[in-house]
C-alpha positions as CSV (number, residue, x, y, z in Angstrom):
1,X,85.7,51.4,135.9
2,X,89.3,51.5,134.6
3,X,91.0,54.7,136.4
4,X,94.3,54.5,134.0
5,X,95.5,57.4,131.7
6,X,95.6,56.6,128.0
7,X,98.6,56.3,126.3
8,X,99.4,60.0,124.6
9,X,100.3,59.4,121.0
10,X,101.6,61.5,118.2
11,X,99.1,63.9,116.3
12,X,98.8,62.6,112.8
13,X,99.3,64.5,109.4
14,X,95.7,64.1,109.1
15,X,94.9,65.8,112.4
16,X,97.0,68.6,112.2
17,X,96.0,71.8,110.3
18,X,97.5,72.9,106.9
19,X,100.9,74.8,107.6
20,X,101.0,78.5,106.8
21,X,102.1,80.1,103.5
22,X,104.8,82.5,104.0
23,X,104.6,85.3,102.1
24,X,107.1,86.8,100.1
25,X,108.5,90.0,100.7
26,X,107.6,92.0,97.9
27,X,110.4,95.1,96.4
28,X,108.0,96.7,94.4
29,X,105.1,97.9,96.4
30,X,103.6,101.4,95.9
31,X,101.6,103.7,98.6
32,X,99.9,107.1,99.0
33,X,102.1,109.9,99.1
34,X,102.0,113.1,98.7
35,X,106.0,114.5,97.0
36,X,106.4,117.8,96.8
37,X,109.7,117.3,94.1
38,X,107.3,115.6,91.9
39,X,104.3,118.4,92.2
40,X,107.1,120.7,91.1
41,X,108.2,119.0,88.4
42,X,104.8,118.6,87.1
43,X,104.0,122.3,87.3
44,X,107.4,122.5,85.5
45,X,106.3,120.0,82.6
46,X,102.9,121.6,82.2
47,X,104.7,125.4,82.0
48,X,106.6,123.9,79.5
49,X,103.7,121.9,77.5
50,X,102.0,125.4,77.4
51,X,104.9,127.5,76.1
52,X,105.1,124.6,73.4
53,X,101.3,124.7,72.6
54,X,101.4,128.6,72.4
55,X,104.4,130.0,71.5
56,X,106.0,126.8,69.5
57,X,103.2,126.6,67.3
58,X,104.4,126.8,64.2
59,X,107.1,124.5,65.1
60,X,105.0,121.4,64.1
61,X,107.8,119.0,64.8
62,X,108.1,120.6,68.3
63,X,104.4,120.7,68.9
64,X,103.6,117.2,67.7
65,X,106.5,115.2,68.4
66,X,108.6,117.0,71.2
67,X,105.1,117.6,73.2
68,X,104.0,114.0,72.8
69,X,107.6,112.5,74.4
70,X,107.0,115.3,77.4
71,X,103.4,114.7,78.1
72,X,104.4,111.0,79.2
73,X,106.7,112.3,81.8
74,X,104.0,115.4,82.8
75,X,101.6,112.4,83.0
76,X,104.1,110.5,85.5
77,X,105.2,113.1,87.3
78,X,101.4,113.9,88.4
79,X,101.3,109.9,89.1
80,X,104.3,110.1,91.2
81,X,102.9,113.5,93.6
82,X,100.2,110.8,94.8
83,X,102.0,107.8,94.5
84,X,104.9,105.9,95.6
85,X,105.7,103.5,93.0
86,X,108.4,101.9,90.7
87,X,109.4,104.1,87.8
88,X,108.5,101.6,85.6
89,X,105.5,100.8,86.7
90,X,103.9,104.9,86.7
91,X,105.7,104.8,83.3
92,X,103.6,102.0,81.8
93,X,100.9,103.4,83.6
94,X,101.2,106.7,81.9
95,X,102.0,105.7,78.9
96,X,98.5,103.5,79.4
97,X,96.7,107.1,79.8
98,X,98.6,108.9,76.6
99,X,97.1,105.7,74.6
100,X,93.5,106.0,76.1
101,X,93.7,109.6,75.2
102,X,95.0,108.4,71.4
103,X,91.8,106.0,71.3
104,X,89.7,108.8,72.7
105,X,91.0,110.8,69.3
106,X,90.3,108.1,67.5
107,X,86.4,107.8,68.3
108,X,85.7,111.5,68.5
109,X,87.0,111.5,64.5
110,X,85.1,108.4,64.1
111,X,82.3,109.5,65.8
112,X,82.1,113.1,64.1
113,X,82.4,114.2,67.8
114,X,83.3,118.3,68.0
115,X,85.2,119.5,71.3
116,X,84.1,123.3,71.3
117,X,86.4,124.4,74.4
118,X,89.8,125.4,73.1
119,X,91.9,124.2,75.8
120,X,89.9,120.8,76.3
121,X,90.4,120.5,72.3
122,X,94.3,121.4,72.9
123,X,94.8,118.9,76.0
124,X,93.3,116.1,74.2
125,X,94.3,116.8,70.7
126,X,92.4,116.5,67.2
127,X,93.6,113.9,65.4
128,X,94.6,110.2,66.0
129,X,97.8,109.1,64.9
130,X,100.6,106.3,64.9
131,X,103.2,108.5,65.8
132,X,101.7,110.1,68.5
133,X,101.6,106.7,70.3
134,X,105.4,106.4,69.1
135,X,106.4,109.4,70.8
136,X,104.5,108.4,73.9
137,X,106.7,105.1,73.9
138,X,109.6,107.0,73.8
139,X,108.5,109.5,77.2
140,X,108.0,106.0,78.8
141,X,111.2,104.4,78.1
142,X,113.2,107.6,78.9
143,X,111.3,108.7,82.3
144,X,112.4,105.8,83.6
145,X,116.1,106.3,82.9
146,X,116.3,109.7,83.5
147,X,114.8,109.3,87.2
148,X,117.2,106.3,88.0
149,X,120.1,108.5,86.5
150,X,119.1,111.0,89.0
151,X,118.8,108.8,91.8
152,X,122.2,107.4,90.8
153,X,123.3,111.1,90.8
154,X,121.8,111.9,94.4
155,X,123.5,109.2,95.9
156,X,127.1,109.8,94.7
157,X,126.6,113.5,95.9
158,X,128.3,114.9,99.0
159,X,125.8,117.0,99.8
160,X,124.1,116.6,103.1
161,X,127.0,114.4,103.9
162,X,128.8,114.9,107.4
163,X,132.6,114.5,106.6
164,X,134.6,111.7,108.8
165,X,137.2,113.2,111.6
């Protein structure tokens, strides 16, 4: 019997398991939330979407192209009461719903489809068309800069600010 200690050598490559991946921080990640600001805003938007529907109505340009731009940010503000996210990304993301809506409009005329409650047929609109989608393009690229612009705004304010002695 031979009583002596092997000789400890070095794990191999081979032996040893596969190192970790690290992940990467992510900037951009977006949770549940509920923001009050937003809900407001929203309210806000809508108030202002039925004045246009109602009492603008025989504004057509106000109606059709004015109402299409503010949809997008009504749309993303109701995104943004539930969610934390880029402004970017709900901006895609609603103008992603205005489309769907447009291609809704588009099969209901193709289908012969008939929406017999008024505000339904006023929410989601009668016809399909190009500039519809060209207005909601525009709501998407200006929510975006008007909420950074009022970040920017919020943190150059002195409001809320304790003054040095």
């Amino acid at each position: 019997m031979n009583n002596t200690i092997p000789a400890l050598e070095p794990a191999s490559a081979a032996d040893s398991p596969p190192p970790r991946k690290r992940r990467l921080p992510t900037t951009a990640r977006s949770s549940w939330r509920f923001s009050a600001a937003y809900a407001a805003a929203a309210l806000l938007i809508f108030l202002a979407e039925v004045a246009i529907a109602t009492i603008g109505r025989d504004m057509a340009w106000l109606r059709w192209y004015v109402g299409d731009v503010i949809v997008v940010a009504w749309v993303h503000c109701l995104i943004a009461t539930v969610r934390s996210a880029p402004p970017r990304r709900i901006a895609g993301l609603s103008l992603a719903v205005a489309c769907l809506v447009e291609v809704s409009q588009y099969v209901r005329g193709e289908m012969g489809w008939e929406i017999t409650q008024p505000v339904l047929r006023i929410i989601v609109g009668s016809t399909a068309d190009w500039m519809d989608v060209a207005a909601y393009a525009v709501g998407a690229t200006l929510v975006p800069l008007v909420v950074a612009m009022k970040a920017q705004r919020l943190a150059h304010s002195t409001v809320g600010k304790i003054p040095r002695a």
